[in-house]
C-alpha positions in Angstrom: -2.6 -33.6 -39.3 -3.7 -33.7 -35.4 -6.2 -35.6 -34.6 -9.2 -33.9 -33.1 -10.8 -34.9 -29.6 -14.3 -33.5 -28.6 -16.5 -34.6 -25.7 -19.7 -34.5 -26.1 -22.4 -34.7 -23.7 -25.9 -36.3 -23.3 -28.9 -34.0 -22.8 -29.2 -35.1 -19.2 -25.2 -33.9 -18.3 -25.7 -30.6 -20.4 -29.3 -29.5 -18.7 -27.2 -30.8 -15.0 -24.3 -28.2 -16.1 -26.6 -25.4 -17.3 -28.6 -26.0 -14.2 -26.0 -25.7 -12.2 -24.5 -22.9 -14.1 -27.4 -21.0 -13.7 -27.7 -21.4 -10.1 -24.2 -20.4 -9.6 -24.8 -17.0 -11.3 -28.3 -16.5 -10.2 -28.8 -18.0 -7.0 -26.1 -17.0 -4.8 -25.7 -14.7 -2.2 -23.8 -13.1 0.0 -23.8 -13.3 4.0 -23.8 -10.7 5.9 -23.1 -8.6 7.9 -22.3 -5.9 5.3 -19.6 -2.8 5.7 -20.9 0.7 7.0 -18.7 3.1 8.3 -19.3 3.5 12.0 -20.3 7.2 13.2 -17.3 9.0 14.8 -17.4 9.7 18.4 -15.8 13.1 17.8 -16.9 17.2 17.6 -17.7 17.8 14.0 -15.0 20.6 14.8 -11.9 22.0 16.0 -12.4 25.0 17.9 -8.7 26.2 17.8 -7.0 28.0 15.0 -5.7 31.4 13.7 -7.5 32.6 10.4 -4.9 32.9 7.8 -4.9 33.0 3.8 -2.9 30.7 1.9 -1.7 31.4 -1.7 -2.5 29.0 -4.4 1.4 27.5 -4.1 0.8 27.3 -0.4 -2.1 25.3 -1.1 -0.6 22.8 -3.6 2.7 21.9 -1.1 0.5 20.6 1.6 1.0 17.3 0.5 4.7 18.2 1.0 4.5 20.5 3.6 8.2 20.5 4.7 8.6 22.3 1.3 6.8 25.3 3.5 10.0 26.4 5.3 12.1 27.0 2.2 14.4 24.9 3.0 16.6 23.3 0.5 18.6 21.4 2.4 15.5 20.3 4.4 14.2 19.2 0.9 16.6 16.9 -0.1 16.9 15.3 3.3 13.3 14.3 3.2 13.4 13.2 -0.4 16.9 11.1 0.7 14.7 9.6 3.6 12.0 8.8 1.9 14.0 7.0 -0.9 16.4 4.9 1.5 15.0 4.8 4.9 15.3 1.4 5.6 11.4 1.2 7.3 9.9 2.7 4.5 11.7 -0.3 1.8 10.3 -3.1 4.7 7.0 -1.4 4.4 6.9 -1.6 0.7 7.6 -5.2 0.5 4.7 -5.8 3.3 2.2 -4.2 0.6 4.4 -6.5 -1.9 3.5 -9.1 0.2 -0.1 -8.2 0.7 -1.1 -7.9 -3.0 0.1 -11.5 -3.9 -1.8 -12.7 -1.1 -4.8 -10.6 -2.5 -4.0 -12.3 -5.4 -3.9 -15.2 -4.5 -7.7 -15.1 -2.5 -8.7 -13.6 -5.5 -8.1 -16.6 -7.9 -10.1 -19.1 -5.8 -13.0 -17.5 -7.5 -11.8 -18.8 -10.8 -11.9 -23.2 -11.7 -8.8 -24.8 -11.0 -7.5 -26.7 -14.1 -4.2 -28.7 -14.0 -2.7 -30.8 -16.5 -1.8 -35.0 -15.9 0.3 -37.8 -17.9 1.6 -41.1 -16.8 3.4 -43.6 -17.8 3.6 -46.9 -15.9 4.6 -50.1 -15.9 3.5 -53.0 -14.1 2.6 -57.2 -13.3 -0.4 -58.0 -12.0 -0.4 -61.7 -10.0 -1.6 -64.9 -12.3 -2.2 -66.7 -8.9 -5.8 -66.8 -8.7 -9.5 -68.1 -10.4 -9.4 -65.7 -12.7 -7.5 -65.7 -16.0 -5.1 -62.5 -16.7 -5.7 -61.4 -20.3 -3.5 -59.1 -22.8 0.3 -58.9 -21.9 2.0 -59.3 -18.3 3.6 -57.1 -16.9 2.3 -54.3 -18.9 2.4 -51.1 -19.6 -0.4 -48.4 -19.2 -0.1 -44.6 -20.6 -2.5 -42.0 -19.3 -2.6 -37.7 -20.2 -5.7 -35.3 -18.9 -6.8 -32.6 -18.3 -7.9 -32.3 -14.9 -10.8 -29.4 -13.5 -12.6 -28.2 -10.4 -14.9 -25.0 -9.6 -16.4 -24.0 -6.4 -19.8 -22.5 -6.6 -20.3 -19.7 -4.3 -23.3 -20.3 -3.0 -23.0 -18.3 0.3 -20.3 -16.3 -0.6 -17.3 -17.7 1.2 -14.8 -17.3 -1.0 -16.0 -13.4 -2.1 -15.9 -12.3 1.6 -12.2 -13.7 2.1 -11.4 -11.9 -1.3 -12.8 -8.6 0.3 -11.0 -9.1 3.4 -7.9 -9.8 1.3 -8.5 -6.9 -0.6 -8.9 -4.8 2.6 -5.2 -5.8 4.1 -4.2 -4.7 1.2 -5.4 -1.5 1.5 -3.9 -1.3 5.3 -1.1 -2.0 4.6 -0.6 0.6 1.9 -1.8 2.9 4.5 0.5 1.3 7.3 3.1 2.3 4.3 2.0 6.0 4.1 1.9 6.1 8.4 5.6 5.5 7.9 6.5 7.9 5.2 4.2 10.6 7.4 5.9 9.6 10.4 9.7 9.6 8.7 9.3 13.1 7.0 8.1 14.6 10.7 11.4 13.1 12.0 13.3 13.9 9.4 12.0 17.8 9.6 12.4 17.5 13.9 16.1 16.6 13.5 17.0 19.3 11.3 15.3 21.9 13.0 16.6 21.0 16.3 19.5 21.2 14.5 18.9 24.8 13.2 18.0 25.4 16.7 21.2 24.6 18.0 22.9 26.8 15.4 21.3 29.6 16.6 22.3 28.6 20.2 25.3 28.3 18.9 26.1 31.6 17.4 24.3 33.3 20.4 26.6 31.6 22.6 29.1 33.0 20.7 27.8 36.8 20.8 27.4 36.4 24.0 30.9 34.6 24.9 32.2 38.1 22.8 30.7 39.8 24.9 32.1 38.4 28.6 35.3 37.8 27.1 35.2 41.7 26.5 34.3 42.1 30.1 37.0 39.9 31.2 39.4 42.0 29.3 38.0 45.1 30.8 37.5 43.9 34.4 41.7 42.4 34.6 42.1 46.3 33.5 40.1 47.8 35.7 42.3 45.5 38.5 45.4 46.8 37.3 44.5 50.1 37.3 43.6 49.9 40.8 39.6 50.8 40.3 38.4 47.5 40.2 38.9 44.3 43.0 40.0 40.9 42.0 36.5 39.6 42.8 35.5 41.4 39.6 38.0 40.2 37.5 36.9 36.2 39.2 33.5 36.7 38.2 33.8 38.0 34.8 35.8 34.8 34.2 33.3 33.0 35.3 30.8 33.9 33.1 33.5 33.2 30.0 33.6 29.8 31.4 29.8 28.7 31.7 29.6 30.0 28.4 32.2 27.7 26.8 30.8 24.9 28.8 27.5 25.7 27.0 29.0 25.6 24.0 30.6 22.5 24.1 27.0 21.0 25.2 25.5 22.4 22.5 28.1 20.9 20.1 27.5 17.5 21.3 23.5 17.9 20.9 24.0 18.9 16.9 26.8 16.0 16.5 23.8 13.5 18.0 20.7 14.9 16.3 23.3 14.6 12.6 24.2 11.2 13.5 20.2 10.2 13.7 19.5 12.4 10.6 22.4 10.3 9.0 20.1 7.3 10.0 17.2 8.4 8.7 18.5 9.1 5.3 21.1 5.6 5.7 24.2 8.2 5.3 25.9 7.6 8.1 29.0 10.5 7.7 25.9 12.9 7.2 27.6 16.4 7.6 25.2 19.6 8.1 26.3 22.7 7.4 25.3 25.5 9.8 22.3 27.6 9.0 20.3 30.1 10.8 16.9 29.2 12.2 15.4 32.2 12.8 15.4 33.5 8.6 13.2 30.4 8.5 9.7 30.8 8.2 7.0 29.6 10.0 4.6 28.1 7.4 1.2 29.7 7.7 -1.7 28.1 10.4 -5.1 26.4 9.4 -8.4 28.6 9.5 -10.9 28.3 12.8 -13.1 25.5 12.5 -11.8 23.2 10.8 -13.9 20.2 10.4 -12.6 17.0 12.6 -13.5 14.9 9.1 -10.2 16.2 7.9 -8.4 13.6 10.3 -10.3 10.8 8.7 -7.6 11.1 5.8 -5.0 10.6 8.2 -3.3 6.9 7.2 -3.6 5.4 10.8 -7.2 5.9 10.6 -7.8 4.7 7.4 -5.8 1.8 8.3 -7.2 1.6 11.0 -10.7 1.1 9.1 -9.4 -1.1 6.9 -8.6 -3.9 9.4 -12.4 -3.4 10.5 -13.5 -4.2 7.1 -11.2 -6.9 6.9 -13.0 -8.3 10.3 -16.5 -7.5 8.9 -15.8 -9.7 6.0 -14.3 -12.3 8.2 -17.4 -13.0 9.8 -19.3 -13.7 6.6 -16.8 -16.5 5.9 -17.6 -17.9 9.2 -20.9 -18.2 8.7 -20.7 -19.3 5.1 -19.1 -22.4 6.4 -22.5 -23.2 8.2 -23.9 -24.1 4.5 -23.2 -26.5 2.1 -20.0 -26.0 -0.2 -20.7 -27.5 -4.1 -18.0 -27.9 -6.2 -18.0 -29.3 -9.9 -14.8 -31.7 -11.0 -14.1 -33.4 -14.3 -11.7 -35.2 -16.0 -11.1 -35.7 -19.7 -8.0 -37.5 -21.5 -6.8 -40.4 -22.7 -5.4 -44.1 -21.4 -4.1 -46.3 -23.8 -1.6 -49.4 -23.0 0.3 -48.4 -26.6 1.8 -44.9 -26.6 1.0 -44.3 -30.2 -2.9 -45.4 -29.6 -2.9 -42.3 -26.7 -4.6 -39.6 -29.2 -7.0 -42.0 -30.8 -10.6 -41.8 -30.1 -10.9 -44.7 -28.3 -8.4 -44.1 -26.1 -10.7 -40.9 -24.6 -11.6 -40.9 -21.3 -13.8 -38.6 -19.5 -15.6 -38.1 -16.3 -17.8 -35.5 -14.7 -18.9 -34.9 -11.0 -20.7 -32.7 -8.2 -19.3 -33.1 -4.9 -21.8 -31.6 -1.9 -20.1 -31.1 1.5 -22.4 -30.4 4.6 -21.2 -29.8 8.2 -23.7 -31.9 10.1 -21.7 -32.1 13.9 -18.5 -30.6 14.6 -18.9 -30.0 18.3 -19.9 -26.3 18.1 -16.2 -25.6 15.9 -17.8 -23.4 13.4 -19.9 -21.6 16.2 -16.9 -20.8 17.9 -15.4 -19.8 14.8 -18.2 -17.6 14.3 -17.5 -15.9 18.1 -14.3 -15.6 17.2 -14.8 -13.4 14.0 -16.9 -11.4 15.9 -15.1 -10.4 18.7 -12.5 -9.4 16.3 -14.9 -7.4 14.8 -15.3 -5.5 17.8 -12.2 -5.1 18.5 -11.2 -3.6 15.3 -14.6 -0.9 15.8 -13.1 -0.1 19.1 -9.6 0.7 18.0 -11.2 2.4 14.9 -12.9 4.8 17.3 -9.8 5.4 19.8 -7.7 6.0 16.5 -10.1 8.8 15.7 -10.2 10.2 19.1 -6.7 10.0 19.6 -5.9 11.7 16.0 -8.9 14.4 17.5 -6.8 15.1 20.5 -3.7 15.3 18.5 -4.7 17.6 16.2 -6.8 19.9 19.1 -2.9 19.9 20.7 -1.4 20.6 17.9 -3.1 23.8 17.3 -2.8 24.8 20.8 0.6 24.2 20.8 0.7 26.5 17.5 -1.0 29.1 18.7 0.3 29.6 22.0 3.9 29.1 21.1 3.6 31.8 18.5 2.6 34.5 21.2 5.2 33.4 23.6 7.8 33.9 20.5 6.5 37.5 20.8 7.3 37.6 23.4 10.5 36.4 23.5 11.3 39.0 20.9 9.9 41.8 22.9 12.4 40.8 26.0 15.6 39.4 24.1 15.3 43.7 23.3 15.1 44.9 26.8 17.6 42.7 28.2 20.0 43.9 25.6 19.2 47.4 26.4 19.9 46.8 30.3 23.0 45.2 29.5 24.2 48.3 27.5 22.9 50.6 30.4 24.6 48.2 33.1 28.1 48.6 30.7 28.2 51.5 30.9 27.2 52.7 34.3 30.0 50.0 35.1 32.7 52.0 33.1 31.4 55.2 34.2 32.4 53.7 37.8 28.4 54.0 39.0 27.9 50.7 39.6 29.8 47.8 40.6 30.6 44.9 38.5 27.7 42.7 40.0 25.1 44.8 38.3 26.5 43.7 34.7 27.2 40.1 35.9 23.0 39.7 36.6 22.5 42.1 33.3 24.6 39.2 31.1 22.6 36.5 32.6 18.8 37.9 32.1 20.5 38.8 28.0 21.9 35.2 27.9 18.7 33.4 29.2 16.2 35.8 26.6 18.6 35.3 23.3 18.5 31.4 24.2 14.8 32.1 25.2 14.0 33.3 21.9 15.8 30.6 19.9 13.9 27.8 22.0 10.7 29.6 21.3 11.2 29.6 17.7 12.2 26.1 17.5 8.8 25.4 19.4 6.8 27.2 17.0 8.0 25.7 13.8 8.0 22.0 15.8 4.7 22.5 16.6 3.8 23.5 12.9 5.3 20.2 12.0 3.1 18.6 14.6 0.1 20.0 13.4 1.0 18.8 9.7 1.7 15.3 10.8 -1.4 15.5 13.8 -3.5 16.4 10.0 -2.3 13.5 8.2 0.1 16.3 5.6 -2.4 19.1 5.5 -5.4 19.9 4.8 -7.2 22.0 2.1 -9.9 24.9 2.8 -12.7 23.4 0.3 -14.9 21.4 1.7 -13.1 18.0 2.4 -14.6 15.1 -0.2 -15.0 11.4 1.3 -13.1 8.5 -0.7 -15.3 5.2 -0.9 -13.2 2.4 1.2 -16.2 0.0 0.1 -18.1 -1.5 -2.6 -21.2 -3.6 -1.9 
């Protein structure tokens, strides 16, 4: 059977912990200053916007908007990306990183306790007035149990946990900044992409068609009703046009290679597709409130390192007061091993240790300062982050709006070029006109088609824009606040 050890302590030692205890629960308090969210310096609203109704399954994909172009091959790209991008992994390990050091803050609220043992061996001198009893050299075995606890008074230790806790926070939004940043890129590359398909197969149409001209003009030369000039400038335009095409090649090679990138698959091969069947997901409402941008991640990072400051300046001034901490000690010494356990071998000790800064040459002032300034620092990037994402998101919808009336119009004169160039054809077979007429009727056809294409790529871009400009969407119920902060 073990032998059993208990310490027991004199009424004066028990009311000193209860006191103490008491105090520690009771007493303390927190310095301030204490977390309010600041008052943006923005319009309560945006001002910009087409009305538009969303279904219920619209509604739901905002959170993955790209999903809006039905796209299928745009979907797996962004789910590859957002799996493998090599960012994104760094970022998680930086939120990794932050939660142990959260942790870590977090368990200096709790009493330390580590565990001791000894054995030594030594010879004291025999040189001196005074005898040297028992054996020398000897031998001396010690084990314990070893304990300390800081009272938190002022609350030092509970404002670096709450800053802790808060770069925790922003860093799982810094996390979310890059997966909303990745999935625009992602969506950009493909669609310029798409866009150079369809520049592509215009070019090609178009090549079709000056090649046919070509043909005809060399006839038209041979048959003596045509010059040689003709025949020059028809293959002209066949050669600008294959120039273009090669251009435009090398534009979709680049944007693959940085999709492959993106998604860490480096022989990433895209198969053509056709931009225009894609659809242009439907616009936000007018007057949408400006709170919608506060769930953007860079804000609420951004807010998060001011609550991190906040509490940074009630540690400074917690270390303008007296830190208390309670140690003890209980175990056993013995000079025989097998006498360690036995009760009078126990040892025990208990103490209260009182720390107070009395002069440190103005240190924990300046400390103080210092915490402070970084407080307003963080305020004044807090408020630039909203006007910024204000600004972004008043462009964006400008940039959606008016890009979709110019693709009107696009369509409107991509039809009356073609017309003129059939009118221009023929007038030029029917010997009316001479060959210079179709010449400038191919160009204005050339410049609408790849006109329209470039203003279809703008409006879907700037869709993207306004998703990303929103922080992923938004929703048309009234937008709820999440609590960043607990007293």
């Amino acid at each position: 059977m073990k032998p059993t050890i208990k310490l027991t302590l004199k009424p004066l030692q028990q009311s000193l912990l209860l006191g103490l205890a008491t105090l520690s629960l009771a007493g303390c308090q927190v310095l301030g200053p204490f977390y309010s969210r600041p008052e943006p310096q923005v319009p309560p609203q945006y001002t910009d916007g087409q009305a538009s109704q969303m279904t219920q399954e619209q509604q739901l994909a905002l959170q993955q908007w790209w999903t809006l172009f039905n796209d299928s091959q745009l979907n797996q790209l962004v789910e590859t990306a957002l799996a493998k991008n090599n960012n994104l992994q760094s970022a998680i390990a930086r939120i990794e990183e932050a939660d142990a050091f959260a942790r870590e803050s977090g368990s200096n609220l709790l009493p330390t306790v580590t565990a001791t043992g000894s054995g030594i061996r030594n010879r004291v001198t025999e040189s001196g007035i005074f005898p040297v009893f028992g054996d020398n050299p000897r031998k001396t075995y010690k084990i314990g149990l070893n304990g300390s606890y800081e009272l938190d008074f002022w609350g030092r230790l509970r404002r670096a946990n709450e800053a802790a806790r808060a770069q925790l926070l922003s860093s799982r939004y810094a996390k979310e900044s890059v997966t909303w940043s990745l999935s625009s890129l992602v969506t950009n590359h493909y669609l310029m992409i798409r866009s150079l398909d369809a520049q592509l197969r215009v070019n090609e149409q178009n090549l079709k068609t000056a090649q046919d001209s070509f043909d005809l003009a060399k006839r038209r030369v041979e048959g003596g009703i045509a010059t040689v000039l003709d025949a020059h400038q028809a293959e002209l335009v066949v050669t600008t046009l294959q120039t273009q095409a090669l251009e435009l090649k090398r534009q979709r090679a680049l944007s693959e290679h940085q999709l492959g990138l993106l998604t860490t698959d480096l022989g990433l091969k895209i198969p053509a597709g056709d931009l225009m069947a894609m659809p242009a997901p439907v616009t936000p409402p007018t007057g949408l409130p400006s709170a919608l941008m506060e769930a953007r991640p860079d804000v609420r990072q951004a807010e998060q390192a001011m609550i991190a400051a906040n509490a940074n300046i009630g540690v400074a001034r917690a270390a303008f007061y007296p830190s208390i901490s309670l140690t003890g000690t209980y175990g056993a010494e013995s000079i025989a091993l097998n006498n360690l356990l036995k009760s009078p071998a126990r040892v025990w000790s208990l103490g209260l240790d009182i720390n107070l800064p009395i002069f440190n040459g103005g240190r924990l002032k300046a400390r103080e300062d210092q915490a402070t300034a970084q407080q307003k620092q963080t305020l004044a990037s807090y408020q630039n982050t909203l006007q910024t994402a204000f600004t972004e998101v008043s462009d964006a919808l400008s940039n959606t709006s008016q890009y979709r009336e110019q693709e009107l119009l696009a369509q409107s004169k991509e039809k009356t070029t073609a017309n003129i160039l059939a009118v221009a054809q023929n007038r030029y077979q029917a010997g009316y006109t001479s060959y210079l007429e179709v010449l400038d009727a191919q160009r204005n056809h050339n410049e609408a088609t790849q006109a329209l294409v470039q203003s279809r790529q703008n409006t879907l871009i700037a869709t993207v824009d306004l998703f990303k400009a929103l922080g992923g969407g938004w929703k048309p119920e009234t937008v709820k606040q999440e609590e960043y902060y607990k007293k």
